[in-house]
N, C-alpha and C positions, 0 to 999 in steps of 0.2 A: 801536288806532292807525288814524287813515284812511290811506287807499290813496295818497291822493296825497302824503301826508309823508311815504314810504316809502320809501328807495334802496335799491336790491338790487344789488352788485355786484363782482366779484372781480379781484384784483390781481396779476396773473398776468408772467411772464419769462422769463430764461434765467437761472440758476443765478451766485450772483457780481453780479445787479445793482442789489442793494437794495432787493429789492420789501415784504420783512419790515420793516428796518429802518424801510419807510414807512409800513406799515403799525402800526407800535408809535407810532412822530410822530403819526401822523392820532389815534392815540387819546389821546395825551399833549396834543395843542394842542383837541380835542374836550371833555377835563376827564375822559375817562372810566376816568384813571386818575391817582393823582398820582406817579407815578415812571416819567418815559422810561425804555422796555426796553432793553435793549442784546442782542444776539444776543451778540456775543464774551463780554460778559461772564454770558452764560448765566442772564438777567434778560426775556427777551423773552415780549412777555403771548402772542404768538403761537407760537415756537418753545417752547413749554415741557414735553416729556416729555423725559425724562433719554437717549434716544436721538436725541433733537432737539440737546440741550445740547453732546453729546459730539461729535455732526457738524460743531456753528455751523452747521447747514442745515437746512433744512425738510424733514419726512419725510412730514408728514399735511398735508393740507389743515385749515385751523383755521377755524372759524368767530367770527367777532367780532363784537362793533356795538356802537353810542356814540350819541350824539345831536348833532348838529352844527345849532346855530344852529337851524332849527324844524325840521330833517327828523332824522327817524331810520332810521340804516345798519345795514345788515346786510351784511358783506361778509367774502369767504372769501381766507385765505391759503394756496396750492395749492404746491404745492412744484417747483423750477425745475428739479431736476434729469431728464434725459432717464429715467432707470432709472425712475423714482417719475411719468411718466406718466399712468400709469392714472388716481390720485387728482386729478391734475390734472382729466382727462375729466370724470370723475366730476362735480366740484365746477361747472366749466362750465356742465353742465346746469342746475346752481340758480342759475343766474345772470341778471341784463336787462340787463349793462352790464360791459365789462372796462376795468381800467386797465392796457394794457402797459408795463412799466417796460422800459427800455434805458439796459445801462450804457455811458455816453458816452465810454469810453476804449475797448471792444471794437466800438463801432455794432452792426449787426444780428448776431444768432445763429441756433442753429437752434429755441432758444425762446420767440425772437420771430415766427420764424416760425407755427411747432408753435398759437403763440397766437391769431396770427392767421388763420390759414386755418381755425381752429376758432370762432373769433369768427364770421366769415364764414359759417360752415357752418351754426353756431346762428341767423345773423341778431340777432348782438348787439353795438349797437350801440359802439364804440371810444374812449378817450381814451388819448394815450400822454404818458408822463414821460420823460424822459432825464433821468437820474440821474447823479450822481457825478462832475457837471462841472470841482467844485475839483480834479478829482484831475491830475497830470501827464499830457500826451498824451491829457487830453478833449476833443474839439472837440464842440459844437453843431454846426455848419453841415456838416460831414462825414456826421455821423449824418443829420440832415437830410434830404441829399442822398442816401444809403443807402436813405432812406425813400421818397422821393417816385421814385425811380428804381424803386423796387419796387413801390409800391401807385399810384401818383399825384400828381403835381405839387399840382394841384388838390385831390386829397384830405387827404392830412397838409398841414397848414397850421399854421404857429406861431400860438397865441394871447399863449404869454408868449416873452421875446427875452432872452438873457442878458448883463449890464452885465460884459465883462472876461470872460479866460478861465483854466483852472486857478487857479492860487494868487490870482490879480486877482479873481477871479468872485463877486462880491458881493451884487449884486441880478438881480430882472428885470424888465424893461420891460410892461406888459399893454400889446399892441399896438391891441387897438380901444380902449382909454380913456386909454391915456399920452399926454404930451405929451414934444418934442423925443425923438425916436425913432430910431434908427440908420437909415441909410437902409435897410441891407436889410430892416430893421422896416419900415419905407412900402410898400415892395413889398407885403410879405406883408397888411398893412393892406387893401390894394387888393382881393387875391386873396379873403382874408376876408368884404370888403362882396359882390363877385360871386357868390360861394357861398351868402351868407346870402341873398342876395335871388331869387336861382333857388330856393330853395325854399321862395318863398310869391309867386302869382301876384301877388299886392296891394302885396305890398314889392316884383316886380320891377317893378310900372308906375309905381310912386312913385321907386326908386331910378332907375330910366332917365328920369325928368321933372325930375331936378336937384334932387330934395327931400333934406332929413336926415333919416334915419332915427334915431327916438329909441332911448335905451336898451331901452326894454321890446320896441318893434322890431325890435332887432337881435338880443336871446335867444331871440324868436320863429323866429327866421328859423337862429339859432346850433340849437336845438332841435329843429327839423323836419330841419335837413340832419344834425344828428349822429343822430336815430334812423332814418333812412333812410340812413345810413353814406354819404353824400356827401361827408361832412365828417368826416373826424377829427380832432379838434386835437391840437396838439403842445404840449407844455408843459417847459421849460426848469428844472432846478431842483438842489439838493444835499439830500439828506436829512443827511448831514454836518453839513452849517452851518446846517440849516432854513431854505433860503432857497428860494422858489416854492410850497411847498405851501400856505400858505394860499390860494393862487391856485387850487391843482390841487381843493383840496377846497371852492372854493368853487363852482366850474363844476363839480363833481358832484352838488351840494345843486341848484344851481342851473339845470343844464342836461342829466343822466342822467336818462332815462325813467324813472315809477313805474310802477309793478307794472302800470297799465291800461292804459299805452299803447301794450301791444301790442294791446289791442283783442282779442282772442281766443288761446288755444293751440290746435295742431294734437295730436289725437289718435293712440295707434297705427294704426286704423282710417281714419285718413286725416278723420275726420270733423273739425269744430270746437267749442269749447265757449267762450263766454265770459265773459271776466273779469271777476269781482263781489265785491262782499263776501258779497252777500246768496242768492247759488245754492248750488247743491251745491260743500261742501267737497271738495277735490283738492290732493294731494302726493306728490312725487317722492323718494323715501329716496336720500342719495350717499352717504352714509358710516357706518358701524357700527366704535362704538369701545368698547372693553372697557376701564371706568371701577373705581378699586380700591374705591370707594364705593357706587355703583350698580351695579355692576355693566356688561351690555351696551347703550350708548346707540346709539338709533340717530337719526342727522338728514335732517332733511325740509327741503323748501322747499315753502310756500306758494305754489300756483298760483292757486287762486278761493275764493271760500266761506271760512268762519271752521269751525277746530277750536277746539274747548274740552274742557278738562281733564274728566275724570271722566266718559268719554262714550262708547260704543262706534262702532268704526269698521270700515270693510272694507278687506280686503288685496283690491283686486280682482285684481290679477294673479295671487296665489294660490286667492283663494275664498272664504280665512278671514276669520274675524271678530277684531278684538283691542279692549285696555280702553285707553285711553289715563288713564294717570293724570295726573298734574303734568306739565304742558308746561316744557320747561325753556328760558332763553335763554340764550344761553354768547356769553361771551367770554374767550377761551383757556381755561383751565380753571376760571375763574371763571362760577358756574351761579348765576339765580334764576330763581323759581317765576313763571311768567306765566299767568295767567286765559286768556288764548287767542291765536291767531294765526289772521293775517288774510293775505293775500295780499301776496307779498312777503320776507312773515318767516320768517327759521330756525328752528326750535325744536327741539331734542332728545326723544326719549319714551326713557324708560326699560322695560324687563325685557318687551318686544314680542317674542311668542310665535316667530312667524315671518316674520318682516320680511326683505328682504335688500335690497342694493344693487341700484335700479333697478326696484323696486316703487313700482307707485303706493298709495297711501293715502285712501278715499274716505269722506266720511258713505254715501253710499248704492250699491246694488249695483249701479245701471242705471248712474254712471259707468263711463265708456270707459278702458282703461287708460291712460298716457301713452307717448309712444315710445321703445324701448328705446335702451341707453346704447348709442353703440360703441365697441366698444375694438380696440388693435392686434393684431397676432400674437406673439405671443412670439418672442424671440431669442437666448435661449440659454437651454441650459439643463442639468441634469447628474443622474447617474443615482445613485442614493442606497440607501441600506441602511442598517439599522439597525449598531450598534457593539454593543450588546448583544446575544446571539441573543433571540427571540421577540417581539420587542418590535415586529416590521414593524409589523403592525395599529395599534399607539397613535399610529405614528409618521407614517401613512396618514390618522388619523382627526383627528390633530390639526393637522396640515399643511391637510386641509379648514377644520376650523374656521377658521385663519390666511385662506385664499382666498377662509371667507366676506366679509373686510373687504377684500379687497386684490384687485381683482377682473380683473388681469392677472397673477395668478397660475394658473398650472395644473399639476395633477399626474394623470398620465398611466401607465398600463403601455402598451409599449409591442409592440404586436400579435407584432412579429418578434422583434425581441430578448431580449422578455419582461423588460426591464431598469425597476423605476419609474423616472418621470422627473418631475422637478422644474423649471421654464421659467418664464421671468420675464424682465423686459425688461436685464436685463445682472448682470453679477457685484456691483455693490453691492446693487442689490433684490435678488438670493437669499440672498447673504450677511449681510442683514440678516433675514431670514426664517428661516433657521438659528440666529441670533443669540435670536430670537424664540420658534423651538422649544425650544432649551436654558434659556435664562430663565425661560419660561412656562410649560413642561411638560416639565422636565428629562432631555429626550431627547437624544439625540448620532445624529449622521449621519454615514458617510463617505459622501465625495462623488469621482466620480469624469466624467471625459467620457466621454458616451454612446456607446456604439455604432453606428458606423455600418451600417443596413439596407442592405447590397449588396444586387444581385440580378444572376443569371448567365442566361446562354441560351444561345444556339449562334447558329454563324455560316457551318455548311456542313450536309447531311445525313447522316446518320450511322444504322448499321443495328447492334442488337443483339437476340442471341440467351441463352437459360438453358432447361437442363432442370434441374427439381426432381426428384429422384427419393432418396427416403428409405423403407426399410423398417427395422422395428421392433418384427416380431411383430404377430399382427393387422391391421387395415389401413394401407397404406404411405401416403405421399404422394406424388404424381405432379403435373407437368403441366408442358409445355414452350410456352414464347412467341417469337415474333419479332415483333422491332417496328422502326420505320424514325422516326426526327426528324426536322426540317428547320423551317430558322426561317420563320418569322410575324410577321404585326402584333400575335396575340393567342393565348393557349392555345385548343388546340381538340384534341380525338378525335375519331379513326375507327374506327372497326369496318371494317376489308377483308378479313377471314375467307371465304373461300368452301368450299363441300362441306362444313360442319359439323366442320371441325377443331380450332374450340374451341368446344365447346355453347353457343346463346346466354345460356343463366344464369348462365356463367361471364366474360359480357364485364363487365357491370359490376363485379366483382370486379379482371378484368386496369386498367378505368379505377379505380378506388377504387387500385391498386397503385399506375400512373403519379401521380398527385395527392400521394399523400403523397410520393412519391421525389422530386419536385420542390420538398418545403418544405425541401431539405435537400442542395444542387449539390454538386458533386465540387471545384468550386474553395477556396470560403471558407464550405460548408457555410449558403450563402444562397440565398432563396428563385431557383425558375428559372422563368422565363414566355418570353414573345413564342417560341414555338414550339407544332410541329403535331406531333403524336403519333399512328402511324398502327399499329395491330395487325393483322399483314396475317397471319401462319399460326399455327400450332402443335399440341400433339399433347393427348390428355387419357388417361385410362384410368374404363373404367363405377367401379371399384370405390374403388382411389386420389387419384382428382380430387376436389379443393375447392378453395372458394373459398379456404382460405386459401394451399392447393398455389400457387395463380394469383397472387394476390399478392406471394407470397415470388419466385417466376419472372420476373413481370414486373419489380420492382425491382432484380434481377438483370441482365434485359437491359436494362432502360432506363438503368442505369448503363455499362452499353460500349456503348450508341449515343450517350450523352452524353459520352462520353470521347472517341470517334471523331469525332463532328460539330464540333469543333474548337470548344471552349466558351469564352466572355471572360466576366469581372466587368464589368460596371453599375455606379453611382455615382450620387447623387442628386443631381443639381442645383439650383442656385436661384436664384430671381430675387432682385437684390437691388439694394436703392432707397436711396443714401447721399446728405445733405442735409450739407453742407459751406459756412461762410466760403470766399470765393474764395484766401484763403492756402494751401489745406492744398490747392489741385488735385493739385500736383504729387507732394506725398506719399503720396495718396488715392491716384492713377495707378497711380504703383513697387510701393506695395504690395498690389493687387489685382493687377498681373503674376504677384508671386512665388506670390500662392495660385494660380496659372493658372484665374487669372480672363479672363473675355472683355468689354471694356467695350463696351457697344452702343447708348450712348449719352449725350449730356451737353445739359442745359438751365439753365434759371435760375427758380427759381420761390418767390418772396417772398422776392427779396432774396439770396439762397443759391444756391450750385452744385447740381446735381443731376447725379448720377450712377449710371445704369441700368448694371448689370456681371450675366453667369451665371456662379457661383461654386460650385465643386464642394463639398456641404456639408459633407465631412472638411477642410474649409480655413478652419470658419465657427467654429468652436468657441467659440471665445474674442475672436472676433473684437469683440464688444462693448466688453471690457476695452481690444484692443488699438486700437483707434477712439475712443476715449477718450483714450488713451496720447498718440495722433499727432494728434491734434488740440486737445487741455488742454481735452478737456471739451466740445467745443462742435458733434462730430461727431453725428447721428445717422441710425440705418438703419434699414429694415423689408427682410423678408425672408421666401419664402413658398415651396414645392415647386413648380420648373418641369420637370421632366423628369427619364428617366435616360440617360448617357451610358456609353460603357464607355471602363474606367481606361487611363489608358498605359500601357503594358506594364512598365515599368519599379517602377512603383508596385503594379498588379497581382501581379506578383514577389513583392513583400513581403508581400503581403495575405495571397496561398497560401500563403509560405514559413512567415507566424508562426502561419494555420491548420493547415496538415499539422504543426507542430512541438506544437500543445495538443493535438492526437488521442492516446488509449489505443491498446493493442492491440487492447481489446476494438471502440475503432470502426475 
């Protein structure tokens, strides 16, 4: 395929507003299939695994392509929902061009957001839909105005205009070639010519001299501002009634960048390499999917160079060398065999040794790697155990497998608690990951909320004493400590011994005492820091004295100078960043009060509320679910370790009460 008939680009949303549905059209009116998909009807070329069917939503990014009139597409359906993220990211990376859809009865979301600042981030270049106009309480002009109030007046600009609205909404207008045009169509007309002709010196001295700019003129000028993102259009349409897309997919044959006009890639190295057919082959892996046929596929996006089938290749990021058999092209789960790919194109490899997500892919070794993916933090997440006894390990190793595809998942033990923990971007993505475990490797997990890491300290000085003194026939054990706490910025020891009353061999033994007594506070049996530890006397004997006399002594006293020095519970805080419709402020508000939450701040960015809050992390649990709850879907958060606080007293209470109540006699 040449470079230039190639469109590479992904079709990206918020959840709910028919990016699939458009994506099944574009290929039905492309000829590349002869039966419109339907999502409800669990027929769609792109949602098609049987956990796709049962949601009616997108769970994987899918890769597709067709041929449209002389260009051929390659373009990915990423899934809208916030939980499933990750695959979003992922897919991004293979991308030169996004279509944002927006369903025109909600305006902007926070996966239109999510979309767009990621667009921005990659430097790829924009075209948006608003979809689902027929529907009741859709406006065009509202959304519209949603948009340009968030990205720019000047930037989103209608290219198509919609004839009638909801139930009336029947055609659209193309505002640079229509004729008798609404008038706010003339407007936007206006805006359109100014745009195009600022971004080509030649068209603006012609356009300011009173001349017409021709058709081929004005795609020039449509072309240079949309891949330098000056320009995004706006496009008007129903995927319902199929009315506007052949507009939306003509301006994407017609006006989306090919693979070369980026003119070079940035490397991880910061270095540049570029875009050819005929250099060194380069590819980017976003997705690894486990095929009941093939087995493990894994897909690539062509950045430079041609692969061909039957040919060895380099994992540079790992080292390794792999065979590349049959290059495969998919669309939905429909797979043929292609002789090679070229830049731009997706292609699948099969049974690839050690590939992962965010590997590059090179003919030769001296390629540079490509830059790595980013992804978010995780936000929730729950601490697990096998329901069979022995079975931890399969259930550890297979849960990796799962996060080698899914690459916002993590599974963790957890240093303090020693609880495994399972984290992922909200309770559907784990709960579908569970779903995953038992189906695919017939495991069973309870699941439970994690434990929360307190930590204790002191909050005055506090002096304690122990002698050790045990005899037992033979030699006895001996040795007496006094030690003094007092809080700190940070743990520290002293040695203030003078005249030799505990031998210096014996101090490290008294600090190795203090250390471990400290993984394990008098309150809730949690770690104790931000305190000073000072060994000021004590006694030994030549014959009785060890180190282990000194450490059983010391944990002794250091337990009644930490009883005395008036000890509190710690609490982890955290920062956290909720991205909100302006409807839900006030519910957002209320309910960041009740976790005693502190809000510190509110902005506006892409369109969305923002809001900065520290949230004590015993209040965040679940918080994902119930942010979902309060908002129908359209809330999302990040959240990350800012500090520890100590509890109120009141909550402290209970912490002690339900630790001293699990305590044996023997502790």
């Amino acid at each position: 395929m040449k470079i230039d008939e190639i469109r590479n680009f992904g079709v990206i949303g918020h959840a709910g507003c028919g990016k699939t549905a458009l994506c099944d059209l574009m290929l039905f009116k492309a000829g590349a299939v002869d039966r419109l998909g339907s999502v409800d009807q669990g027929t769609s070329v792109s949602d098609y695994t049987p956990a796709e069917q049962a949601k009616k939503s997108s769970i994987y990014s899918t890769a597709l392509s067709c041929k449209y009139k002389d260009k051929n597409w390659f373009f990915i359906d990423p899934p809208g929902y916030n939980e499933f993220v990750g695959k979003m990211i992922c897919a991004m990376y293979a991308m030169d061009s996004t279509v944002l859809v927006i369903n025109g009865v909600n305006g902007l979301e926070t996966g239109t957001g999510r979309g767009w600042k990621r667009s921005v981030d990659l430097n790829l270049p924009r075209f948006i839909y608003i979809n689902r106009l027929e529907l009741e309480g859709a406006d065009f002009e509202r959304t519209l105005q949603q948009l340009q109030e968030a990205y720019g007046r000047t930037v989103c600009v209608p290219v198509t205009y919609p004839d009638g609205k909801e139930a009336a909404f029947s055609k659209v207008y193309n505002i640079l070639t229509g004729k008798d045009l609404p008038s706010e169509a003339e407007e936007y007309r206006q805006t359109l010519m100014d745009t195009i002709a600022e971004a080509d010196e030649e068209l603006m001295e012609k356009y300011l001299g009173g001349e017409e700019l021709s058709l081929d003129e004005i795609n020039k000028g449509l072309k240079a501002a949309i891949q330098s993102g000056s320009l995004v259009p706006v496009f008007a349409g129903s995927t319902a009634k199929d009315i506007g897309v052949t507009e939306l997919m003509d301006a994407i044959s017609d006006l989306a960048p090919n693979p070369q006009a980026r003119g070079s890639i940035e490397m991880a190295d910061g270095s540049r390499m570029p875009v050819s057919e005929s250099g060194p082959a380069v590819a980017l892996a976003f997705r690894l999917q486990n095929d009941a046929f093939v087995g493990q596929l894994t897909f690539f996006r062509v950045f430079s160079g041609t692969f061909k089938s039957d040919t060895e290749v380099v994992n540079v990021s790992t080292g390794t060398r792999e065979k590349l058999g049959g290059l495969l092209q998919t669309n939905g789960k429909e797979q043929k065999i292609t002789p090679e790919a070229t830049p731009g194109m997706i292609f699948a490899a099969t049974k690839l040794k050690d590939a992962h997500i965010g590997n590059t892919l090179a003919s030769s070794a001296d390629v540079k790697a490509l830059p790595p993916i980013q992804y978010p933090i995780p936000v929730m997440s729950y601490a697990i155990s096998a329901v069979k006894s022995g079975e931890d390990d399969k259930i550890i190793s297979s849960l990796q497998k799962i996060a080698a595809t899914d690459t916002t998942l993590q599974i963790s033990r957890h240093p303090e608690t020693h609880e495994f923990l399972l984290s992922g971007m909200g309770d559907q993505h784990l709960q579908q990951v569970i779903k995953r475990l038992n189906t695919d490797y017939k495991l069973e997990v309870n699941l439970a909320a994690p434990r929360i890491a307190y930590r204790e300290t002191v909050t005055a000085p506090g002096e304690g004493h122990f002698r050790h003194k045990k005899q037992s026939g033979g030699h006895g054990q001996f040795a007496e400590v006094f030690l003094k706490v007092e809080p700190a910025d940070k743990f520290s020891f002293e040695n203030a011994v003078v005249g030799g009353a505990i031998p210096k061999n014996y101090i490290p033994a008294v600090e190795k005492g203090v250390i471990e007594s400290m993984e394990v506070g008098p309150l809730a049996g949690s770690t104790v820091e931000r305190l000073k530890v000072i060994v000021c006397d004590g006694k030994y004997h030549d014959v009785d004295s060890s180190e282990m006399a000194f450490k059983i002594a010391t944990r002794r006293a250091f337990k009644e100078a930490i009883e005395k020095a008036h000890p509190v519970l710690l609490e982890p805080i955290m920062n956290v960043k909720i991205r909100i419709p302006d409807r839900y402020m006030g519910d957002i508000n209320g309910d960041l009060n009740q976790r005693r939450g502190r809000i510190i701040g509110m902005s506006a960015e892409d369109g969305l509320q923002v809001v900065n809050a520290e949230v004590p992390q015993a209040e965040m649990a679940k918080y994902a679910t119930e942010l979902r709850s309060l908002t129908q879907g359209s809330g999302l958060f990040e959240m990350e370790f800012a500090r520890y606080e100590q509890v109120p007293t009141n909550i402290a209470n209970e912490i002690k009460a339900k630790y001293q109540g699990s305590l044996t006699e023997e502790d």
